[in-house]
C-alpha positions in Angstrom: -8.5 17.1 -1.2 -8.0 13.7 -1.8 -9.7 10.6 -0.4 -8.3 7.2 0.0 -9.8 3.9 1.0 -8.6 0.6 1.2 -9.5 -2.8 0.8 -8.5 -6.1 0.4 -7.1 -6.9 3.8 -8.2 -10.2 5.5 -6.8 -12.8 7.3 -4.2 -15.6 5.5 -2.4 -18.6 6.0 2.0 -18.2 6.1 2.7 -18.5 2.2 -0.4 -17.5 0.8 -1.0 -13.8 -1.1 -3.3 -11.1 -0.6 -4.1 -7.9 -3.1 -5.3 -4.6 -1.4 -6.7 -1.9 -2.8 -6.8 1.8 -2.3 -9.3 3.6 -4.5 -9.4 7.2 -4.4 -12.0 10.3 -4.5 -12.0 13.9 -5.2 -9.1 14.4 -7.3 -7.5 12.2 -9.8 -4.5 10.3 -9.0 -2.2 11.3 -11.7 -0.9 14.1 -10.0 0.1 12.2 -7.4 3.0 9.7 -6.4 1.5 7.0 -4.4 2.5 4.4 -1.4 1.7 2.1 1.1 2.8 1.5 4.4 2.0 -0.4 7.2 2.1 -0.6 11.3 1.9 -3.4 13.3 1.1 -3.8 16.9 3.8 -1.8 19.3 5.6 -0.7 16.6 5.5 2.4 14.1 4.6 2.8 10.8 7.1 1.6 8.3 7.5 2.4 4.7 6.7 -0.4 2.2 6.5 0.9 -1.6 5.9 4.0 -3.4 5.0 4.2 -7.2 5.6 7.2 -8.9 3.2 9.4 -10.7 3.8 7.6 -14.3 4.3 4.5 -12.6 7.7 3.9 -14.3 9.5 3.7 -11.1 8.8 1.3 -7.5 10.8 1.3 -5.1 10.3 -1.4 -2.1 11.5 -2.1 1.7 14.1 -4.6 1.6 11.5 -6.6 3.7 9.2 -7.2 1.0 11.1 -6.8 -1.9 10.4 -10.1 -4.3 7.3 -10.5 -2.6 4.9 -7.6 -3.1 4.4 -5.8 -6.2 2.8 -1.9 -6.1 0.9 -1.0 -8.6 -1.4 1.7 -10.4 -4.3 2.0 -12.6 -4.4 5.7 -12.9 -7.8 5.2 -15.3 -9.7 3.6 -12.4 -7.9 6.5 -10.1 -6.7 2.9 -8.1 -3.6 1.9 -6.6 -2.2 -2.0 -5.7 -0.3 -3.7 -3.5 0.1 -7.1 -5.1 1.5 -9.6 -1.7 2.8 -12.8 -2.2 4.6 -15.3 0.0 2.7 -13.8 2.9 4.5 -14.4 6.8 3.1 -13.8 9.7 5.7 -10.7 10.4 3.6 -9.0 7.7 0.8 -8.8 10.2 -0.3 -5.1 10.1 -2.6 -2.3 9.4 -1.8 -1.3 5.5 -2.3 2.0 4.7 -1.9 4.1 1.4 -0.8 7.0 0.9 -0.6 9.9 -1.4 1.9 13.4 -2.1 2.4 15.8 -5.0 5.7 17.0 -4.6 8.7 16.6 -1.3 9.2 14.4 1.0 6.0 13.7 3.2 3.0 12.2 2.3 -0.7 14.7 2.3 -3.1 12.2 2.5 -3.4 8.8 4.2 -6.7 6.0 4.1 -7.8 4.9 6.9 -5.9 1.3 6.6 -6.9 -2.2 6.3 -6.1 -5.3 8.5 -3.7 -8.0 7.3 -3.1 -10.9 9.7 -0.8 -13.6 8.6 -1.2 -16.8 10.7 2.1 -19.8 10.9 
């Protein structure tokens, strides 16, 4: 099992940046290819990076792209989410999120508020 917890989240002004957190307990990280997504009120969850488990390879929502940056520390069994040039359509719960192998994710923090005021 693995635990995940972010931090980080807060509350911003429209172009300013944020850097959350998601530290993890119970098994290393290395095994593991990593994201984060987020949810925002009366909408669903939505994919916004994944790392893989080297950390060689991002991949980003079109949305964000440019603007955030994921990123791991595998030695401090931590993953990033870098967010710059914050608007207030970012506003959301952030969650992370990790899998081994496929297509779905096994285990998901319990998220962290972003709100992005104009």
């Amino acid at each position: 099992q693995v635990q995940l917890v972010e931090s980080g989240g807060g509350l911003v002004q429209a172009g300013g940046s944020l850097r959350l957190s998601c530290a993890a307990s119970g098994r290393t990280l290395r095994s593991y290819s990593l994201g984060w997504f987020r949810q925002a009120p009366g909408k669903e969850r939505e994919f916004v990076a994944h790392i893989t488990m080297s950390g060689g390879f991002t991949y980003y929502a079109d949305s964000v792209k440019g603007r955030f940056t994921i990123s791991r520390d595998n030695a401090k069994n931590t993953l990033y989410l870098q967010m710059n040039s914050l608007k207030p359509e970012d506003t959301a719960i952030y969650y992370c999120a990790a899998k081994r192998v496929g297509p779905d994710y096994n285990y998901w923090g319990q998220g962290t508020q972003v709100t992005v005021s104009s």
